[in-house]
C-alpha positions in Angstrom: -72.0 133.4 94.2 -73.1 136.9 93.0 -76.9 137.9 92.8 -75.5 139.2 89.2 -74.6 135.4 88.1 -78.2 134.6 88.9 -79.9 137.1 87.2 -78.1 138.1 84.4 -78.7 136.7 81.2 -76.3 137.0 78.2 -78.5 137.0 74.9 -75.5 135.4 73.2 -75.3 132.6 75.7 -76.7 129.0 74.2 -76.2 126.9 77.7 -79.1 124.9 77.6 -78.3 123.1 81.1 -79.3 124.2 84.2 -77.7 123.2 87.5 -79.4 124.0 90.9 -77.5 124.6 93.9 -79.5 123.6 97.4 -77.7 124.9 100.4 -78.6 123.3 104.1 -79.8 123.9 107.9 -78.8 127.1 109.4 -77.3 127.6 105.9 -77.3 130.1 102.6 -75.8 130.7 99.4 -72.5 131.8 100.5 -71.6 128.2 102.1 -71.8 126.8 98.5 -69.7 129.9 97.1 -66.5 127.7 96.3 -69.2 124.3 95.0 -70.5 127.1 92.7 -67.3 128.0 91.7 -65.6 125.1 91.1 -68.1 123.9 88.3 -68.5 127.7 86.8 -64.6 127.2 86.6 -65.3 123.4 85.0 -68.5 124.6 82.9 -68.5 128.4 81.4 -71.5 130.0 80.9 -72.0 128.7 77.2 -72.3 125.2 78.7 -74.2 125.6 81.9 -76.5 127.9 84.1 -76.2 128.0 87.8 -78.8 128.8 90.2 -77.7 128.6 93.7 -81.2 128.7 95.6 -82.0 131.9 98.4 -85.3 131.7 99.5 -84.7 129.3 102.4 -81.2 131.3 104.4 -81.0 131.4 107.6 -83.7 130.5 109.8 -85.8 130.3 107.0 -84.8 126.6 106.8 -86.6 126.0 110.1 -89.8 125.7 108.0 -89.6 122.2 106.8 -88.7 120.8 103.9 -92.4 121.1 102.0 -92.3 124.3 102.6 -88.4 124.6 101.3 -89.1 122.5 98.7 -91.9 125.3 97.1 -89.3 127.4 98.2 -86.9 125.8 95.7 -89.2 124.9 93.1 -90.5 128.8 92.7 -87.0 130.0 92.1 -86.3 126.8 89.4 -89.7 127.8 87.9 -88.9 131.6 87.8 -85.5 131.2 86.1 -86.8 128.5 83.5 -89.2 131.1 82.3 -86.7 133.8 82.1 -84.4 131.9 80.6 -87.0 130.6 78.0 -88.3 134.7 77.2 -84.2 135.4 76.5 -84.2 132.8 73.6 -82.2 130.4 75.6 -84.5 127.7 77.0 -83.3 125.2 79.5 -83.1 121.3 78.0 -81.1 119.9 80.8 -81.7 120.1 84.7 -78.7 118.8 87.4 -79.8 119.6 90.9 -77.2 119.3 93.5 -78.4 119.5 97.9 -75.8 120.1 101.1 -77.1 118.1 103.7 -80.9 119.5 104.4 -80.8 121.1 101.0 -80.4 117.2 99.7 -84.0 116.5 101.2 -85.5 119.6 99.8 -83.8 118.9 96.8 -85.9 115.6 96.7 -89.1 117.5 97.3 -88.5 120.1 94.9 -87.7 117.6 92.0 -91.2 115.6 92.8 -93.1 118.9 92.1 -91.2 119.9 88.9 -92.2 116.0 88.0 -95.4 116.8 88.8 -96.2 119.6 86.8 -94.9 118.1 83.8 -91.6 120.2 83.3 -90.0 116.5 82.7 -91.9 115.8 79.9 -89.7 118.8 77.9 -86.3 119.0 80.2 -84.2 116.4 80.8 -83.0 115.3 84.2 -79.2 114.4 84.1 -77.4 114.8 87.7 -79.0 114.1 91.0 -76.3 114.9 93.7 -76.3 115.1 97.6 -73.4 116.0 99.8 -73.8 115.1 103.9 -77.5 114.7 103.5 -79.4 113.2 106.4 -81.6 111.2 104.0 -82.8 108.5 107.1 -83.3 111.6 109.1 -81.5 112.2 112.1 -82.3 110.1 115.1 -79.7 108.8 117.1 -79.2 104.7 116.9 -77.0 104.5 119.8 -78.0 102.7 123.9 -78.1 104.7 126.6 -80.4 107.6 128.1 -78.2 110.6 126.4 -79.4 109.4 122.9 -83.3 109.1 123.9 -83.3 112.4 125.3 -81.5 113.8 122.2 -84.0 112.1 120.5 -86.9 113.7 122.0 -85.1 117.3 122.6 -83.4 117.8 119.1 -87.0 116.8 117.5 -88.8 119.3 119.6 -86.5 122.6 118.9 -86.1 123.0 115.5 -89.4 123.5 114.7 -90.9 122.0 111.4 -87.6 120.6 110.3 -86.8 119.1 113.5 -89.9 117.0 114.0 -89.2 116.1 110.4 -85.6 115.2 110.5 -86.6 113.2 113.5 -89.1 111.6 111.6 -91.9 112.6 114.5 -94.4 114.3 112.2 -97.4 113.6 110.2 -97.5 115.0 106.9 -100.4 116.0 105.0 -103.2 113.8 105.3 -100.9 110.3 104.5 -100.2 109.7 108.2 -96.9 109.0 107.4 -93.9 110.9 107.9 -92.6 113.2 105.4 -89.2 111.4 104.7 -91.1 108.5 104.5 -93.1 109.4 101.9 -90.5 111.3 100.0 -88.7 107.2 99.8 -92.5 105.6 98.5 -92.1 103.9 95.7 -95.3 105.5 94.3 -94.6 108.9 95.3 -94.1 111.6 92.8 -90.4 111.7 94.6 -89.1 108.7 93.7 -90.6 108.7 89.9 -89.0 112.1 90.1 -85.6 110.9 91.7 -85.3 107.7 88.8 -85.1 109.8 85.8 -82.3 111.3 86.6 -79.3 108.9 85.2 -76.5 109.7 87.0 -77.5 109.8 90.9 -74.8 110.0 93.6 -74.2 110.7 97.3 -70.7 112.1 99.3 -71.1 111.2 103.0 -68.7 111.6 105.6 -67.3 108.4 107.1 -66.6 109.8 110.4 -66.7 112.9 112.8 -69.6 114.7 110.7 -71.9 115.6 114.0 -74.6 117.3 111.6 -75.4 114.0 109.9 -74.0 110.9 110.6 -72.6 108.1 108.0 -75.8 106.1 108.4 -78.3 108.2 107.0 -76.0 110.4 104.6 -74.5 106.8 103.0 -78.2 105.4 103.6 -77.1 102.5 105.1 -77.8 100.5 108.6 -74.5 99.3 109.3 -71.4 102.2 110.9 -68.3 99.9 110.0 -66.5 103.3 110.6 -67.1 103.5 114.6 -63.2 101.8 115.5 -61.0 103.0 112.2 -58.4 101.2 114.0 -60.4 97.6 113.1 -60.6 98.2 109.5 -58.6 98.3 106.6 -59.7 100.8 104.4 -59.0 101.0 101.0 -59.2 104.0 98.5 -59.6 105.3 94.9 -56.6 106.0 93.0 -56.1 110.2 92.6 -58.3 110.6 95.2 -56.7 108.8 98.3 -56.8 109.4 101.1 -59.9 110.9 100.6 -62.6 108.9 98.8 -62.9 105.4 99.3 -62.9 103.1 96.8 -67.1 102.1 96.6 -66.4 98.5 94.9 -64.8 97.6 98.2 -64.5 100.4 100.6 -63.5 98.5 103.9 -63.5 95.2 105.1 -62.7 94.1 109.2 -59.0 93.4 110.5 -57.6 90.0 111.5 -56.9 89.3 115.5 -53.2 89.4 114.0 -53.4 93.1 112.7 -55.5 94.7 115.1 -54.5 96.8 118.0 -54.1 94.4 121.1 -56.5 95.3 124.0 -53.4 96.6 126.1 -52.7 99.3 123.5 -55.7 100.0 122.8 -56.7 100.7 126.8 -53.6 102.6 126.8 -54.5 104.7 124.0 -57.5 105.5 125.2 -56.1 106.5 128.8 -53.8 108.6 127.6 -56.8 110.3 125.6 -59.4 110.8 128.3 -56.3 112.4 129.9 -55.8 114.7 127.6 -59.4 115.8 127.2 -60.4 116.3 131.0 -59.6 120.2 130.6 -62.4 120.0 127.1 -64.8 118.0 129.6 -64.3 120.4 132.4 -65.5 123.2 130.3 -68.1 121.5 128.8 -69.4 120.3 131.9 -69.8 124.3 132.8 -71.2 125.3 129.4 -73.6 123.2 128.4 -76.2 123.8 131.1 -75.8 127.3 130.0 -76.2 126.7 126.2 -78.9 124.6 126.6 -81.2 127.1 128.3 -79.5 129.6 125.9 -80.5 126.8 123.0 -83.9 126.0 124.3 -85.0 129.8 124.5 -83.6 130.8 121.1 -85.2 127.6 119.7 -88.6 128.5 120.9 -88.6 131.9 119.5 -87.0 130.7 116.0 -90.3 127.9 116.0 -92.9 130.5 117.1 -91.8 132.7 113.6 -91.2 129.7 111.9 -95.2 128.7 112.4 -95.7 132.3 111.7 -93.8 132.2 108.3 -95.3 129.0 107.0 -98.9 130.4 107.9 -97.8 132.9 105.7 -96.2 131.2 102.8 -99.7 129.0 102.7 -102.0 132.0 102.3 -99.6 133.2 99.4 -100.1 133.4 95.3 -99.9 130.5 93.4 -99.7 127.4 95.8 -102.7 125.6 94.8 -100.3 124.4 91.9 -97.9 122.5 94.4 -101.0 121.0 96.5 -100.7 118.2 94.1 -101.1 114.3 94.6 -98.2 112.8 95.8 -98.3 109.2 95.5 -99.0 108.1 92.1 -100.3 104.8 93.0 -103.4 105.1 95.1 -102.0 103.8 98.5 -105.2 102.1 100.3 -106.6 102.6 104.1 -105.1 99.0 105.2 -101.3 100.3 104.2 -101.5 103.6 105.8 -102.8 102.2 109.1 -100.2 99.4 108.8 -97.7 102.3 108.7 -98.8 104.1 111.2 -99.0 100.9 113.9 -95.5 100.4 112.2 -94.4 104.1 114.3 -96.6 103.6 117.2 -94.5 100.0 117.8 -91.2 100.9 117.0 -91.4 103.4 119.8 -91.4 100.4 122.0 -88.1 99.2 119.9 -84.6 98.3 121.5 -81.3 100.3 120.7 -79.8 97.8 119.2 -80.5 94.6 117.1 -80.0 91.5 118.8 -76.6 89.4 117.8 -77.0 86.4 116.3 -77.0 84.4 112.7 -79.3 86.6 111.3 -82.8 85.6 112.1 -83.0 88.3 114.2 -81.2 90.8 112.2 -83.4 92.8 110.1 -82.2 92.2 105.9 -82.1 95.4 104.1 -80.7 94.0 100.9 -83.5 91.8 99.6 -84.8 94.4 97.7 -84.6 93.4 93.9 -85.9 94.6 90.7 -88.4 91.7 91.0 -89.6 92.7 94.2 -90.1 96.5 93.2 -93.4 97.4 91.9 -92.8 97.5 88.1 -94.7 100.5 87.2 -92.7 102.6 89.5 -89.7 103.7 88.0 -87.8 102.9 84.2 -86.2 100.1 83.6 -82.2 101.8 84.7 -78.9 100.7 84.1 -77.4 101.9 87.1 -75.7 100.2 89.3 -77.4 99.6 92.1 -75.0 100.2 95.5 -76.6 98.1 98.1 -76.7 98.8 102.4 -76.0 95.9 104.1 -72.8 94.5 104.8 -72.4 91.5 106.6 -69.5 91.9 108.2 -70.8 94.7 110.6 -73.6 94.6 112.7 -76.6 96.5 112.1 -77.8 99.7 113.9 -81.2 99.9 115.5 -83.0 102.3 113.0 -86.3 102.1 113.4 -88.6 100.3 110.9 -89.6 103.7 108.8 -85.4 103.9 108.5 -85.2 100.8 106.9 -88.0 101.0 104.8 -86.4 104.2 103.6 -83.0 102.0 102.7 -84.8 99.6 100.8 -86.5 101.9 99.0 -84.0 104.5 98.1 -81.1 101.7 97.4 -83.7 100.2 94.8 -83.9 103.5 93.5 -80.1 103.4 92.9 -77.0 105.4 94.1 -73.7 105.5 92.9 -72.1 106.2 97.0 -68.7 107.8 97.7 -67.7 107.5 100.9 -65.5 110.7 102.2 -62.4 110.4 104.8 -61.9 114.0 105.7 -58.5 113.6 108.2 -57.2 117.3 108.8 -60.5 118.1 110.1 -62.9 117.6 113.0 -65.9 120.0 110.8 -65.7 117.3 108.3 -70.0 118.3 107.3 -68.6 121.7 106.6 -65.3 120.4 105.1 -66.8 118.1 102.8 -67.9 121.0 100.5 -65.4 123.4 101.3 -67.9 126.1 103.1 -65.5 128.2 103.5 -62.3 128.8 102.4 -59.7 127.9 105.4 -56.6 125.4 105.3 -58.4 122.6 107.0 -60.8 122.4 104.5 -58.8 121.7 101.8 -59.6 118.3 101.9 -63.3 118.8 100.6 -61.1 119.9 97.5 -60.3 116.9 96.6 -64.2 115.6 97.0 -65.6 118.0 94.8 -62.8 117.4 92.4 -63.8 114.1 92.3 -67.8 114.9 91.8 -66.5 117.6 88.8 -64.5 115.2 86.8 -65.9 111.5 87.7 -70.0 112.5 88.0 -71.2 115.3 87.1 -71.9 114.6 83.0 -72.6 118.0 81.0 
């Protein structure tokens, strides 16, 4: 989108919604160009402002998601009071994140809370689209996970300690996603006054942020689409699953026999030995090519967040963030919770259950009541049954139960013409394979997102 769209204010304009526009990792404004787009082409300016955020592009998204939150929360603050000097106040705020910009999002809503703006604007859409909301670390067995694990976490500086849930933040002891899922942070108050809340996450082949912690769930029913039978909504198939009854396991009768399937798979490892040739070749190279570029990105990363907290007018963000006065005995208990589940296994035993961890016995009696408003919305739970359950680490499901109290209205997305599906999902840029993403944010314009 244009600076021009930003900026420009119309006295006769009477739009008195604002929607903010987060973009992700690595990303900036022009990856949400055809997002933007799409609801200026649904919403003229007379309905609805659009502020599709700039201060974090590029590398600058390196810097975590505290300090991208700020970020975020400056721009908001400076429009609202332009906005408000032109005659045309905002009454309505919609804030939309792609994938790290959902997190940021989160951060950035918690300090508007904070300071009150909440009390005389109305929250009315909370969206995310691919956003790693569990963070990033890998629930899969072997050695190639653990030491992507420990070297993704260590090479994108800030960010990748937090999206690898490694970090301490602030003086809580506690992770930053963590804390951003509290019950008593000023994130989730924040997060449950908006009314309609939804998530878009990628059922497969989205390498950026997998289905676990975009759908914020601990089961991946999606790993062998060939043992499912999925089932989708109508004008939207065969892209959006349908989220009363997404997908449920095939009988012995309908599945693939072993034979076939050993076949298949023959015949595709045959077909990718060139790929895995190259690869084998390239990725020593990349890594050290990775690993260098990583290292100087962190050093002015540090440098830039030194920086940003000797600036003007941050002692108004250094605000409390939980709301209600967490004791010493629960942030040690956390913090044994991290030191133990380093010790975890990769996956959770099979059995009947008593070994399974439950992640759906989170009810409204269970919740502390003085937490959020009494909502309506339908509350789409994480566990199903019928899959077993990944080997997040306690903080992960702590985060599930806490954000699936919160309630989400989750669409799950079945990009097929595309391997890119993180990028596809939004349309990031405007090429044939991406059409799909068309159809998701189609769906988001006409189903969700309330005026």
């Amino acid at each position: 989108m244009e600076e021009s769209e930003r900026t420009s204010i119309d006295p006769k304009r009477r739009a008195d919604h604002l929607c903010v526009l987060v973009h992700g990792l690595w990303g900036n404004p022009n990856h949400l160009e055809y997002l933007a787009k799409a609801l200026r082409e649904k919403h003229p300016e007379d309905k609805l402002n659009i502020l599709v955020a700039k201060s974090n592009s590029g590398t600058y998204t390196y810097d975590g998601i505290e300090t991208g939150g700020e970020r975020v929360t400056q721009e908001v603050e400076t429009l609202l009071q332009e906005l408000e000097s032109k005659g045309t106040p905002v009454a309505k705020l919609s804030v939309v994140g792609y994938s790290l910009g959902g997190l940021i999002a989160r951060y950035a809503i918690g300090l508007l809370y904070s300071k009150g703006y909440f009390e005389k604007i109305q929250p009315v859409n909370f969206t995310t689209f691919a956003s790693p909301h569990l963070g990033v670390r890998t629930p899969l067995r072997g050695y190639q996970s653990h030491l992507w694990n420990a070297f993704g976490s260590r090479t994108l500086s800030i960010s990748g300690r937090q999206l690898f849930t490694i970090d301490t933040f602030r003086d809580t002891k506690r992770p930053i996603l963590l804390v951003l899922a509290d019950p008593d942070s000023i994130f989730i108050r924040a997060l449950s006054l908006f009314p309609n809340r939804a998530l878009y996450a990628n059922v497969i082949n989205d390498r950026s942020a997998p289905y676990y912690t975009t759908a914020i769930t601990a089961t991946d029913p999606f790993i062998d689409l060939d043992a499912v039978d999925i089932r989708y909504l109508d004008n939207y198939s065969p892209n959006i699953l349908n989220p009363e009854n997404p997908v449920s396991p095939k009988s012995a009768q309908e599945a693939l026999s072993l034979y076939t399937r050993l076949s298949t798979g023959g015949q595709s490892l045959v077909t990718r030995i060139p790929l895995y040739t190259a690869l084998a070749a390239l990725i020593p190279i990349a890594t050290i090519v990775w690993t260098i570029n990583s290292g100087v990105q962190s050093f002015r990363s540090n440098r830039r967040v030194q920086l940003h907290e000797q600036g003007q007018g941050l002692d108004s963000y250094r605000i409390p963030l939980l709301m209600g006065g967490k004791n010493a005995s629960s942030t040690i208990s956390g913090a044994f919770r991290r030191v133990n589940s380093a010790h975890g296994h990769d996956y959770l035993p099979d059995s009947d259950g008593e070994d399974t961890q439950s992640i759906d016995d989170t009810t409204p009696e269970n919740t502390n009541a003085n937490a959020m408003p009494n909502l309506e919305l339908k509350r789409t739970t994480s566990r199903k049954a019928d899959f077993p359950t990944l080997a997040l680490s306690d903080e992960q499901f702590e985060m599930i139960r806490n954000l699936d109290n919160v309630g989400w209205k989750k669409y799950l997305v079945h990009i097929q013409n595309h391997r890119h599906t993180h990028a596809a999902i939004i349309v990031r840029m405007q090429k044939p394979g991406f059409d799909e993403g068309k159809v998701v944010v189609r769906h988001w314009l006409d189903e969700e997102f309330e005026i």
